[in-house]
C-alpha positions as CSV (number, residue, x, y, z in Angstrom):
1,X,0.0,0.0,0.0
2,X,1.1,3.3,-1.4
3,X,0.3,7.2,-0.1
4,X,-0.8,6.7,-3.8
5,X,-2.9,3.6,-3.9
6,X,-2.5,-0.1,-3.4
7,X,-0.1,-2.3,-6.0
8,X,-0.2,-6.4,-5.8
9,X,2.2,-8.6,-7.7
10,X,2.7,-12.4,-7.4
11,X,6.3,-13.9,-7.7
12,X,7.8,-16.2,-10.4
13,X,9.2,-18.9,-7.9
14,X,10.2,-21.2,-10.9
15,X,12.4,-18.4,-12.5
16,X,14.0,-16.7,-9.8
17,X,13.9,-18.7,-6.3
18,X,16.4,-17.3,-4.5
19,X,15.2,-13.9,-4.9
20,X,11.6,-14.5,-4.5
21,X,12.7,-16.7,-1.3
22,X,14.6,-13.2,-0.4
23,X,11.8,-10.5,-1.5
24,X,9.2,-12.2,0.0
25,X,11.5,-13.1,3.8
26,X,12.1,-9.0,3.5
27,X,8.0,-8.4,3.1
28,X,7.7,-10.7,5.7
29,X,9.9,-9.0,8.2
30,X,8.5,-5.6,7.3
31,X,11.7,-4.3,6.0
32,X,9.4,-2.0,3.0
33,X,7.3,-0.5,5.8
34,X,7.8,3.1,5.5
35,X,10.2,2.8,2.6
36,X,9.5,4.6,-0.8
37,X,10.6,4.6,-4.6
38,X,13.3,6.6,-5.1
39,X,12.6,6.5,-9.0
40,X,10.2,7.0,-11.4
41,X,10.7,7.1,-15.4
42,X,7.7,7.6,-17.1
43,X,7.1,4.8,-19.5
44,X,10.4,3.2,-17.6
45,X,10.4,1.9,-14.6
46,X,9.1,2.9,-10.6
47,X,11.8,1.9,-8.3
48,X,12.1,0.7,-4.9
49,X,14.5,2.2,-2.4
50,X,16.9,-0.2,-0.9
51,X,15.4,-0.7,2.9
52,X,18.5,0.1,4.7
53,X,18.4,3.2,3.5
54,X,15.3,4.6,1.8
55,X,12.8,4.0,5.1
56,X,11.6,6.8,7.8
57,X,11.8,4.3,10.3
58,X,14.6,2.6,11.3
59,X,15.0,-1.5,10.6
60,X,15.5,-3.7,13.8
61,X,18.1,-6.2,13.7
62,X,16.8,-9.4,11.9
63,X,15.5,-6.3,9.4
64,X,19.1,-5.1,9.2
65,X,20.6,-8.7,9.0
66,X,18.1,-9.6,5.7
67,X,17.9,-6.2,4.7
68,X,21.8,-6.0,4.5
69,X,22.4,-9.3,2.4
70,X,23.0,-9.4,-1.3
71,X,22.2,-12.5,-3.4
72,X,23.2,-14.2,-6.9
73,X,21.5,-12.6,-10.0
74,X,19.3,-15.4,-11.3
75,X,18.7,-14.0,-15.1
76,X,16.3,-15.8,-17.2
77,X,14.7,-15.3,-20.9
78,X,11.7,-13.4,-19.3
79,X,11.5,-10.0,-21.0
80,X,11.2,-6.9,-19.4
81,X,7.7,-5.9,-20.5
82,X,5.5,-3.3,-18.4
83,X,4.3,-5.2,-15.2
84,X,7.4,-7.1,-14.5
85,X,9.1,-7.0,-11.3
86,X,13.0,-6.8,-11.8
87,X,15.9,-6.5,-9.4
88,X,18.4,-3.6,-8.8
89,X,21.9,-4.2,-8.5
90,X,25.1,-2.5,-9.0
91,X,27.4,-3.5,-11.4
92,X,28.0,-6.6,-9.9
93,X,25.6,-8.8,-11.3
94,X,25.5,-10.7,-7.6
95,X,24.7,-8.0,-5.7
96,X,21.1,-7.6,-5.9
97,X,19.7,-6.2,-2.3
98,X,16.2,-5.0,-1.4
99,X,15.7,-2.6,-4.3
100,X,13.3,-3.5,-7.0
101,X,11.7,-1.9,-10.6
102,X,8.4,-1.9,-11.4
103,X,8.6,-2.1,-15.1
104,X,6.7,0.9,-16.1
105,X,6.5,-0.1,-20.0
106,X,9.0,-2.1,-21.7
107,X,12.7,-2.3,-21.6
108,X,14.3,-4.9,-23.6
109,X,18.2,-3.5,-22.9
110,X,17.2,-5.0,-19.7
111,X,16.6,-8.9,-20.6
112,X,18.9,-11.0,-19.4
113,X,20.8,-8.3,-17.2
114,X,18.5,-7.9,-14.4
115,X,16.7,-11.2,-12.2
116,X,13.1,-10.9,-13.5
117,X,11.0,-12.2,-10.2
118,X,7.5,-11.3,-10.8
119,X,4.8,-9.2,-11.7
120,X,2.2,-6.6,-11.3
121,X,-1.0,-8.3,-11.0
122,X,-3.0,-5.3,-9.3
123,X,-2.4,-1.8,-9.1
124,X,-1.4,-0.3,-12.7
125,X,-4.0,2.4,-12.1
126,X,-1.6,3.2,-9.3
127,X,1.6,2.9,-11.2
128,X,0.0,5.3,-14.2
129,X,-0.9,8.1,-11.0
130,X,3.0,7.7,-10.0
131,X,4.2,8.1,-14.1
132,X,1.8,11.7,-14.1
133,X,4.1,12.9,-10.6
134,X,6.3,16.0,-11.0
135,X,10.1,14.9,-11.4
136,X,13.3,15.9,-11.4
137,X,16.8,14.9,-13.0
138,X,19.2,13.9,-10.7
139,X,22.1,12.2,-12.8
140,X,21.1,9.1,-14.2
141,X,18.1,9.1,-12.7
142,X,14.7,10.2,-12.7
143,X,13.2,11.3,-9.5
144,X,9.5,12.5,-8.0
145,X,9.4,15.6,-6.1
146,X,7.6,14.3,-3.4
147,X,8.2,11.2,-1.7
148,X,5.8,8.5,-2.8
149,X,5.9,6.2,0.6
150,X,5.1,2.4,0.9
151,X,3.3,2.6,4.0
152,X,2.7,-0.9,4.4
153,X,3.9,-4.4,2.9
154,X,2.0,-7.6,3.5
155,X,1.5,-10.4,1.7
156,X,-1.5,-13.4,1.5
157,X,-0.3,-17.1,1.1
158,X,-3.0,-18.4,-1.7
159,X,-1.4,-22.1,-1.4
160,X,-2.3,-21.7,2.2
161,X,-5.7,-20.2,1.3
162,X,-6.5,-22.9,-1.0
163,X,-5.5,-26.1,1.8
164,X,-7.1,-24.1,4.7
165,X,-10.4,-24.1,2.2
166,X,-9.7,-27.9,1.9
167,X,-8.8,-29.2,5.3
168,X,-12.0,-26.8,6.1
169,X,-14.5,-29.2,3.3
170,X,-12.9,-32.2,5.2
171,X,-13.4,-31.5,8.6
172,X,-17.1,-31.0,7.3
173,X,-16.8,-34.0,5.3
174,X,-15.6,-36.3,8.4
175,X,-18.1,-34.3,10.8
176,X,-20.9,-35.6,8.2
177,X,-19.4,-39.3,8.0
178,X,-19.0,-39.2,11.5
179,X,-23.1,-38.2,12.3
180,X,-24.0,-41.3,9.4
181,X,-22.2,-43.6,11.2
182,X,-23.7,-42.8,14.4
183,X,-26.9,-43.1,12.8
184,X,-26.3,-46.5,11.5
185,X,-25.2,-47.6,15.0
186,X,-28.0,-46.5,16.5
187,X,-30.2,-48.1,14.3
188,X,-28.2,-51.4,14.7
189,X,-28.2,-51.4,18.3
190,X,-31.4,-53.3,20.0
């Protein structure tokens, strides 16, 4: 959830794993809380801050300890197309952190340079509101005016959503049974 609406994306665990396993241990500590893209190209991409150092509030120490690690680039034939969620690194291709693009149309000097890890799947009306934002130049990059702040990060397990939904049809289920067979017994006793 942004000061400028909400964006959902799902992760590509079968392309990139270790990074998904990372972006999704970092939402799960909290570490985007408070944080804020730093970038925005029109048409290019809207990017995430690194935690350590782009959030109001300050990261505890497991935050710190995840926040602070650096993983492999896992680089894959996904294109860069708008939607797609892509890691920032520095010129090292192994040291992708916390930072991340939101591809903001499409960018194919990007394919196979940057870990692709997932994608938009709700929320492009907000991404279009942060393209309009005032910006400014500030070397390389393209910056809002105003700081667009993620004020909170969660996420929703739909493998777990989908066995909780099943273990809840067979606890019915066995409930039902259950009631039958006391019927039966009770119409077999004398």
């Amino acid at each position: 959830m942004t000061n400028y609406g909400d964006i959902e994306f799902g992760f590509y665990p079968d392309v990139a794993p270790k990074t998904v396993e990372h972006i999704f241990r970092l939402v799960r500590l909290g570490c985007y809380n408070t944080n804020h893209f730093f970038r925005v190209g029109k048409g290019f991409v809207a990017q995430v801050a690194d935690v350590v150092y782009g959030r109001s509030a300050p990261l505890n120490d497991k935050q710190r300890e995840h926040g602070e690690k650096t993983i492999v680039g896992e680089f894959s034939k996904v294109k860069h197309v708008r939607g797609i969620l892509s890691m920032g690194r520095h010129s090292d291709p192994n040291s992708g952190g916390s930072s991340f693009s939101m591809l903001l149309g499409d960018a194919p000097h990007l394919d196979g340079e940057y870990a692709i890890f997932g994608k938009v799947t709700k929320g492009d009306e907000t991404l279009r509101k942060l393209e309009e934002l005032p910006t400014r130049r500030e070397g390389i990059f393209v910056m809002p005016k105003e700081r667009i702040t993620i004020l909170s990060s969660y996420y929703y397990d739909t493998e777990a959503e989908s066995c909780e939904q099943e273990i809840s049809t067979l606890k019915r289920r066995l409930a039902a049974t259950a009631m039958e067979v006391e019927r039966q017994r009770m119409k077999c006793l004398p």
